[in-house]
C-alpha positions as CSV (number, residue, x, y, z in Angstrom):
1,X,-96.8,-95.3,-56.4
2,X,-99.7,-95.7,-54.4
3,X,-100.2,-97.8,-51.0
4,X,-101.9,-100.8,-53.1
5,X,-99.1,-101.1,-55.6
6,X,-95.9,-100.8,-52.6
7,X,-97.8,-103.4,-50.7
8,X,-97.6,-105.6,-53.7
9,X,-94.1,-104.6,-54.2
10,X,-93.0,-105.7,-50.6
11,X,-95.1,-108.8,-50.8
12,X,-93.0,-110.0,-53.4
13,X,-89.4,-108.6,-51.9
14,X,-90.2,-110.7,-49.0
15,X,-91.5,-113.8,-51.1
16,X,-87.7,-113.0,-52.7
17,X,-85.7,-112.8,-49.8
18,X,-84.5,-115.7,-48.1
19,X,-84.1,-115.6,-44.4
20,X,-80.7,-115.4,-42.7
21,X,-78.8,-113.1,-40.2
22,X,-78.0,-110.8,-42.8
23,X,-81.5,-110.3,-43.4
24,X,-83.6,-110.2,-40.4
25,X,-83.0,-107.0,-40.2
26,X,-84.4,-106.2,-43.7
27,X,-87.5,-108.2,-43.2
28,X,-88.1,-106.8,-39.9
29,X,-88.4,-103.7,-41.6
30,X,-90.3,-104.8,-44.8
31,X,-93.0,-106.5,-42.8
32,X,-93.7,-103.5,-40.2
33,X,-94.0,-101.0,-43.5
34,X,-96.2,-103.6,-45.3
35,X,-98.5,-103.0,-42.4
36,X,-98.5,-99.8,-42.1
37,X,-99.5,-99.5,-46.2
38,X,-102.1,-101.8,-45.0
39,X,-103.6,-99.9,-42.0
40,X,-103.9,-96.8,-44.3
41,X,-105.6,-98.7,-47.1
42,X,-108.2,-99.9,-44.5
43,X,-108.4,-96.9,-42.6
44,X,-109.4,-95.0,-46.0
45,X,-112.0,-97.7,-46.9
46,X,-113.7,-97.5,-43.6
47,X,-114.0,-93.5,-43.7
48,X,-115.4,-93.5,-47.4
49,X,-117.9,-96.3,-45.9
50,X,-119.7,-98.9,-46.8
51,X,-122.1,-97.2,-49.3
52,X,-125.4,-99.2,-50.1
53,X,-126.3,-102.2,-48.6
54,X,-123.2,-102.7,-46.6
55,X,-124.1,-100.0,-43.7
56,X,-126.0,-103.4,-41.6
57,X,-126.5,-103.1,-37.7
58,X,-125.7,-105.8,-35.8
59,X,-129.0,-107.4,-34.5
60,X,-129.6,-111.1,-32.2
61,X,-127.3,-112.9,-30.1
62,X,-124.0,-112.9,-32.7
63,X,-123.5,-112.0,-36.3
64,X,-121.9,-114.6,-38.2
65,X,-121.1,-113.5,-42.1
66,X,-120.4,-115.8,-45.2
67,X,-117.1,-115.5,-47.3
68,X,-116.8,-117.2,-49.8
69,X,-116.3,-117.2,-54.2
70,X,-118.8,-115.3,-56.2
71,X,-121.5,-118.5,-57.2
72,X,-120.2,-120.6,-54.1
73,X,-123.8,-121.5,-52.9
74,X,-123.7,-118.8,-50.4
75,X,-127.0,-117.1,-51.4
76,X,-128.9,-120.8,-51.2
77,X,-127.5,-121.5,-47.6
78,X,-128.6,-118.3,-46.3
79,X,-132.2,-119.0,-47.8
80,X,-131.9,-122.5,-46.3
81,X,-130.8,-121.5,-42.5
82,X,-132.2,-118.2,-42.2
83,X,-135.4,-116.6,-42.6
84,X,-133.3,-114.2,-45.3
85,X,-134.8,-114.1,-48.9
86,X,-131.3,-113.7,-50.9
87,X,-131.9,-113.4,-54.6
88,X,-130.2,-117.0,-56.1
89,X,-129.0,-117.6,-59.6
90,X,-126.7,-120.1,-61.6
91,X,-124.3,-117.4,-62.2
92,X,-121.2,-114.9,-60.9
93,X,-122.1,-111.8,-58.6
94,X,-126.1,-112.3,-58.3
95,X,-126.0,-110.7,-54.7
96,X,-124.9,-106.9,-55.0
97,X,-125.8,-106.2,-51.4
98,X,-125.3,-107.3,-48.2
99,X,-128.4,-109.8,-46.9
100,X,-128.9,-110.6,-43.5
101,X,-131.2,-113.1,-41.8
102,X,-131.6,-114.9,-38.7
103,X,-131.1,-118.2,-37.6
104,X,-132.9,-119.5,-34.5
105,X,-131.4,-122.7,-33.1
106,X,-131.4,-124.0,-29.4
107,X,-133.0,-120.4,-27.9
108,X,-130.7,-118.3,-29.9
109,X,-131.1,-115.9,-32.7
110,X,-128.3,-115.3,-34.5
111,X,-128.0,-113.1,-37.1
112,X,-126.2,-114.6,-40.1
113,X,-125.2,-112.2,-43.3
114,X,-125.0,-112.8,-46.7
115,X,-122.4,-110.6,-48.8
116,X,-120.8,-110.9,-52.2
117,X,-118.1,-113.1,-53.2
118,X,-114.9,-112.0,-52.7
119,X,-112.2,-112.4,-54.9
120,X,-107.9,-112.5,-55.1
121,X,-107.7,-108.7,-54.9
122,X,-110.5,-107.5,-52.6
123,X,-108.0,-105.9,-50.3
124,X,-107.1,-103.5,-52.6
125,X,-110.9,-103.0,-53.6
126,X,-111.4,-105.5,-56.4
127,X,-115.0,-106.3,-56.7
128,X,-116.0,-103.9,-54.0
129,X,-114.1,-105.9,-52.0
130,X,-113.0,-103.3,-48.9
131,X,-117.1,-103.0,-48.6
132,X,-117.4,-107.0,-48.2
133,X,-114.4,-107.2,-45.9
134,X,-115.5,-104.1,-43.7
135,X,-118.8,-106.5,-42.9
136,X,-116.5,-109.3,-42.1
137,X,-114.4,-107.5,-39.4
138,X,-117.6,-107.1,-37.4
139,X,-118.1,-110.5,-37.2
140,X,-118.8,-112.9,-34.1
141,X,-117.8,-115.7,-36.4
142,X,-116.6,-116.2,-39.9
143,X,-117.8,-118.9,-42.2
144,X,-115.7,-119.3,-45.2
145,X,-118.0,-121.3,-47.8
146,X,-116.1,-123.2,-50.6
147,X,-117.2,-125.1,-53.4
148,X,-115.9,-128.6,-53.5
149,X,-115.6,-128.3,-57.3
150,X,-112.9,-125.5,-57.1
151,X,-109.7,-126.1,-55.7
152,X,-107.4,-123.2,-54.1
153,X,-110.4,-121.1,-52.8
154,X,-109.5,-121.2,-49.1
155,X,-106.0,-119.9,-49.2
156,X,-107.0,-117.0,-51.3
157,X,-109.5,-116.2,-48.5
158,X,-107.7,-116.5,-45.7
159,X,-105.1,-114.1,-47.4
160,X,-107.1,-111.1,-48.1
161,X,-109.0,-111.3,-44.7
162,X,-105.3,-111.8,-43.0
163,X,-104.8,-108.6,-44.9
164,X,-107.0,-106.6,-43.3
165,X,-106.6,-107.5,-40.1
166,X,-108.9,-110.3,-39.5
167,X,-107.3,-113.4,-37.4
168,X,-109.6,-115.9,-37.7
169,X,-109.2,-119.1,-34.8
170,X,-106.4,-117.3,-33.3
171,X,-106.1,-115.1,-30.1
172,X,-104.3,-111.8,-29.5
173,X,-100.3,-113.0,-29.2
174,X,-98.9,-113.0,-25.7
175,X,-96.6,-109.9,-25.5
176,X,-96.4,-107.1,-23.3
177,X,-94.4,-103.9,-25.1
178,X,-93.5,-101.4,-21.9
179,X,-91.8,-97.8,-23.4
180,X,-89.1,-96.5,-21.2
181,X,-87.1,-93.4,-21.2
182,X,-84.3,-94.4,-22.1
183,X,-82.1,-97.6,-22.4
184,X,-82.9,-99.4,-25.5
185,X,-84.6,-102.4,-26.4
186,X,-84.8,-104.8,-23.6
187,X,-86.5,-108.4,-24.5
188,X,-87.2,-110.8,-22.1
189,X,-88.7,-114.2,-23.4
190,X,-90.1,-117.0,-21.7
191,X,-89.8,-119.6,-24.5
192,X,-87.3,-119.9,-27.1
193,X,-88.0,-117.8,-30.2
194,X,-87.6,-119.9,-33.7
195,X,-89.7,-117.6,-35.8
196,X,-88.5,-114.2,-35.4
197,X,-84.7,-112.9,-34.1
198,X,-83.5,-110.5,-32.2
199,X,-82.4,-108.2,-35.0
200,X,-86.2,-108.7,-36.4
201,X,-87.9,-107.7,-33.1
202,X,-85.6,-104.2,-32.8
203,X,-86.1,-103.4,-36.8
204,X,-89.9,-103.7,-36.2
205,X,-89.9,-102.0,-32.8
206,X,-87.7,-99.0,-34.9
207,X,-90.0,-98.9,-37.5
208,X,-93.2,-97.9,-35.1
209,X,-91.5,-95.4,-33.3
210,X,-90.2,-97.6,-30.2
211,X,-86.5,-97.1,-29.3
212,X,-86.4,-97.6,-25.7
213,X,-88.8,-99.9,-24.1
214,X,-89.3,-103.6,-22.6
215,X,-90.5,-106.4,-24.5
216,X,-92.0,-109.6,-22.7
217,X,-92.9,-112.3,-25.0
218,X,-94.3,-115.4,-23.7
219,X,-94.7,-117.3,-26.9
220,X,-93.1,-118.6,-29.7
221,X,-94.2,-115.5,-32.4
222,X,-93.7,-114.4,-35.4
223,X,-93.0,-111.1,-37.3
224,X,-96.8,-110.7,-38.0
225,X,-97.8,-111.5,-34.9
226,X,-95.5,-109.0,-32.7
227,X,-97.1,-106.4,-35.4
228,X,-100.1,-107.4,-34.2
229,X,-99.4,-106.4,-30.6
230,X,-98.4,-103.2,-32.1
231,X,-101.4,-102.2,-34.4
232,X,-103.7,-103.2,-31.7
233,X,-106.7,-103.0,-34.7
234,X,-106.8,-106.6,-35.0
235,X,-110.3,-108.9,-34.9
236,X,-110.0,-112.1,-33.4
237,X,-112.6,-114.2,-34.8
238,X,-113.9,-117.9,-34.3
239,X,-114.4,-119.5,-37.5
240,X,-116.5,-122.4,-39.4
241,X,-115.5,-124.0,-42.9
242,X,-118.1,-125.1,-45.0
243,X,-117.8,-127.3,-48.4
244,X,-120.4,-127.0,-50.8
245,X,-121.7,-129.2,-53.3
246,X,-120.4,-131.7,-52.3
247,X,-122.9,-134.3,-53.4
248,X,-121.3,-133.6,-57.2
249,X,-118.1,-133.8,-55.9
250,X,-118.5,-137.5,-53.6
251,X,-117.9,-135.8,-50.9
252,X,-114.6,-133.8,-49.4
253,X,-111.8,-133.4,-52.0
254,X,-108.5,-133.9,-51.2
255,X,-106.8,-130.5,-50.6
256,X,-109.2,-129.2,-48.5
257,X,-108.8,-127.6,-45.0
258,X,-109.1,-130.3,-42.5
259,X,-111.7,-130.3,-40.1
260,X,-114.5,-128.7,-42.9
261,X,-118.0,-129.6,-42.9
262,X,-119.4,-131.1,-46.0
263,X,-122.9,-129.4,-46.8
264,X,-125.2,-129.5,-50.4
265,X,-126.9,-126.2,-49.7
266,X,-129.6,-127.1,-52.6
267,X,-130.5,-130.3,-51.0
268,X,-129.9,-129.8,-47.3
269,X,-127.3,-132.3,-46.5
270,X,-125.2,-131.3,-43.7
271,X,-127.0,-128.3,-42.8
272,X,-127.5,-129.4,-39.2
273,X,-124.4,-130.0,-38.7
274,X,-123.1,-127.1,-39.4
275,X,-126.0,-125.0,-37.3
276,X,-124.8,-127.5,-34.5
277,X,-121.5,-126.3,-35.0
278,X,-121.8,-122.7,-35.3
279,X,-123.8,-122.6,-32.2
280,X,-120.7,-124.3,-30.5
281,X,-118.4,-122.4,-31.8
282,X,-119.9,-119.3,-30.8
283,X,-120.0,-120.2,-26.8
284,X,-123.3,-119.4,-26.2
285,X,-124.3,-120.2,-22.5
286,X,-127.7,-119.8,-21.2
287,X,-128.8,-117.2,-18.0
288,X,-132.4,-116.9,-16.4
289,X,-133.2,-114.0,-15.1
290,X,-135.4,-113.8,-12.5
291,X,-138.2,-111.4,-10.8
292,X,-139.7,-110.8,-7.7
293,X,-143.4,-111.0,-9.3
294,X,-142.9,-114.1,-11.7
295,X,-140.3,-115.7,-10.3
296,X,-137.5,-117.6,-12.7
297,X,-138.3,-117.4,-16.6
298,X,-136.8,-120.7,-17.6
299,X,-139.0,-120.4,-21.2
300,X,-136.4,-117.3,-22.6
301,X,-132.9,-117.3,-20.9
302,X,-130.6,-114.9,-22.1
303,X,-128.4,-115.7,-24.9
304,X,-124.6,-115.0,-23.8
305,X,-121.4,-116.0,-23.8
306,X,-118.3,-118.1,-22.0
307,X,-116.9,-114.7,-20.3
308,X,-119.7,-112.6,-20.6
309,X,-120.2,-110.6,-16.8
310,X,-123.1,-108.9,-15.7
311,X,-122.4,-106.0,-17.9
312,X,-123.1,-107.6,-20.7
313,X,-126.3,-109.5,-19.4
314,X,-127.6,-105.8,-18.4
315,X,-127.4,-104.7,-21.6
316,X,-129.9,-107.6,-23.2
317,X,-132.1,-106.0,-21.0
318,X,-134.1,-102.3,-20.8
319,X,-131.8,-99.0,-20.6
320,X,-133.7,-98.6,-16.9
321,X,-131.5,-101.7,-15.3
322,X,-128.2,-100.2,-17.1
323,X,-129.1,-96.8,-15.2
324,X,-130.0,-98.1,-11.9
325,X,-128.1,-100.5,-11.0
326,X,-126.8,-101.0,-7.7
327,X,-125.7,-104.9,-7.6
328,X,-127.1,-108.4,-8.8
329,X,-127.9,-111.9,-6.8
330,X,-126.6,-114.5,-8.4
331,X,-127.4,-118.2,-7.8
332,X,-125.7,-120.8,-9.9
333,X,-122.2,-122.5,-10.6
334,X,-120.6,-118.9,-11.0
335,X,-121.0,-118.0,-7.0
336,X,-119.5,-119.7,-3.7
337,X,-123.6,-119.8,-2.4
338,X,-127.1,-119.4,-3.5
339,X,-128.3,-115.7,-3.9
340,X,-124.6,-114.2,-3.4
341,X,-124.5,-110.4,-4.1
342,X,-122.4,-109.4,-7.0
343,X,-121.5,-106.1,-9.2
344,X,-120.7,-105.5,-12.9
345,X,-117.5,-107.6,-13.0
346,X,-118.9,-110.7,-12.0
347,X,-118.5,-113.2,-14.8
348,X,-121.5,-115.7,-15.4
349,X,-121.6,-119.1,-15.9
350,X,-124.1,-121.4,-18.1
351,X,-127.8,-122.0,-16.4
352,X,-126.9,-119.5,-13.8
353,X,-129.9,-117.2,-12.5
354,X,-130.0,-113.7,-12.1
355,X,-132.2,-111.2,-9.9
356,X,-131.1,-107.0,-10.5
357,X,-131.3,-105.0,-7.4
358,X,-131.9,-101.0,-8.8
359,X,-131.7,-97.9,-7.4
């Protein structure tokens, strides 16, 4: 039986089995091997790679890719945001590759990509399907595009990203796993756990290997999500729902994930919206750098983002500063005063201004 076919099989044990203290054990178990199936199935889709069309380098501030059905309208919004020239057509699979294009919006170019629709099965490589997701994990941001005519699109999504490792508008769960010698499994919580037991925590601890160690969790988890803390080859991505088409459909069905953006990709409706939104939900924060021959250049600030340090700001810039550099001066809300000396750590703040010091 091969790794596809057992993950299907424990899907539906654990779908069967209903949860009680004779069980937690069992589940424990059945969810760390389902994950370990699914590691190996992604692992051996990322080493055959992405063949043509998929192999796309990252380019502009972010990389934000489409999801969505095949025929979803996903070819049309790219044409419409982005300078991209995606082939369109009134019918199932038209684009075979991966297009990407870039959308400038508010001083920031961000590179948005167009890849086939997915479908229930791409997982386990339906419809090239470990290709398209192996875009998506690379990902700054996720927009899942669904078409207001079709109902049950979104849950099927979420699923086969989910399975391979994509966590989309969640961050990492908050647990610390020390090993120790000896001694066991020691678990110390900090809130009361109502979604995973203790017999569930030790059976999935077990089944990775970990028989002696201490376990702080400081949030309610789950199963999947203390697997999580284990694999540690999870992406945790910000994410944007679109509708489509919805001037056929008067608007937002019912059903639909709360919180979506109605759009009508052929007409334009909605599309600034959702380039408004994108750009927020990417974080972007704007940092000026500044010379001792022109001064401040306030006409192209440096596209980062909430968190971003002066690491990251050095690399938007010419290997030569990356080599060289001996500290920054910093003048903005991120300091205590104006001009304050700083090194690579240092994290930046929106509007701040930055003058490199080399070697």
């Amino acid at each position: 039986m091969g790794s596809e076919d057992r993950i299907k099989e424990i899907t539906e044990e654990l779908a069967k089995t209903k949860r009680h203290k004779g069980t937690e054990h069992h589940i424990g178990l059945l969810l760390a091997r389902r994950a370990k199936l699914q590691r190996e199935v992604l692992e051996k889709a990322s080493k055959k790679g992405g063949g043509k069309g998929y192999d796309i380098k990252k380019q502009g501030d972010a990389t934000v890719v489409i999801v969505g059905f095949p025929s979803a309208g996903k070819s049309t919004l790219i044409s419409r945001i982005t300078d991209a020239k995606s082939k369109i057509g009134a019918y199932e699979f038209t684009t075979l590759e991966c297009v990407p294009g870039i959308m400038k919006y508010r001083g920031a170019q961000i590179q948005v990509l167009d890849i086939p629709g997915i479908i229930a099965g791409a997982q386990e490589g339906k419809g090239r399907g470990r290709e398209v997701l192996s875009v998506a994990r690379k990902a700054d941001l996720i927009l899942i595009m669904l078409d207001a005519t079709k109902r049950g699109q979104y849950g099927v999504i979420e699923r086969e990203l989910e399975n391979v490792g994509i966590r989309m508008g969640a961050r990492p769960p908050d647990v610390d796993i020390k090993r120790e010698v000896k001694g066991g499994i020691h678990i110390i919580t900090a809130r009361k756990l109502t979604r995973i037991s203790k017999q569930e925590i030790i059976a999935i601890l077990n089944e990775y290997g970990v028989h002696n160690a201490t376990i702080t969790i400081k949030e309610n988890i789950s199963g999947e999500q203390l697997i999580d803390a284990l694999e540690r080859n999870r992406v945790y991505v910000e994410k944007v729902v679109v509708v489509n088409k919805t001037d056929l459909s008067r608007g937002i069905p019912e059903g639909f994930p709360e919180g979506a953006i109605a759009i009508a990709a052929d007409s334009g409706k909605g599309l600034e919206e959702l380039r408004d939104e994108i750009y927020r939900k990417l974080r972007f924060i704007r940092v000026y750098t500044k010379t001792r021959t022109k001064g401040i250049d306030k006409e192209e600030p440096m596209m980062l983002k909430e968190g971003d340090s002066i690491a990251e700001f050095l690399k938007k810039l010419p290997r030569d500063y990356r080599k060289n550099f001996r500290y920054a001066l910093v003048w903005g809300k991120s300091v205590k005063f104006p001009g304050q000396r700083v090194g690579l750590e240092h994290v930046l703040r929106n509007e701040d201004v930055v003058y490199v010091v080399k070697k």
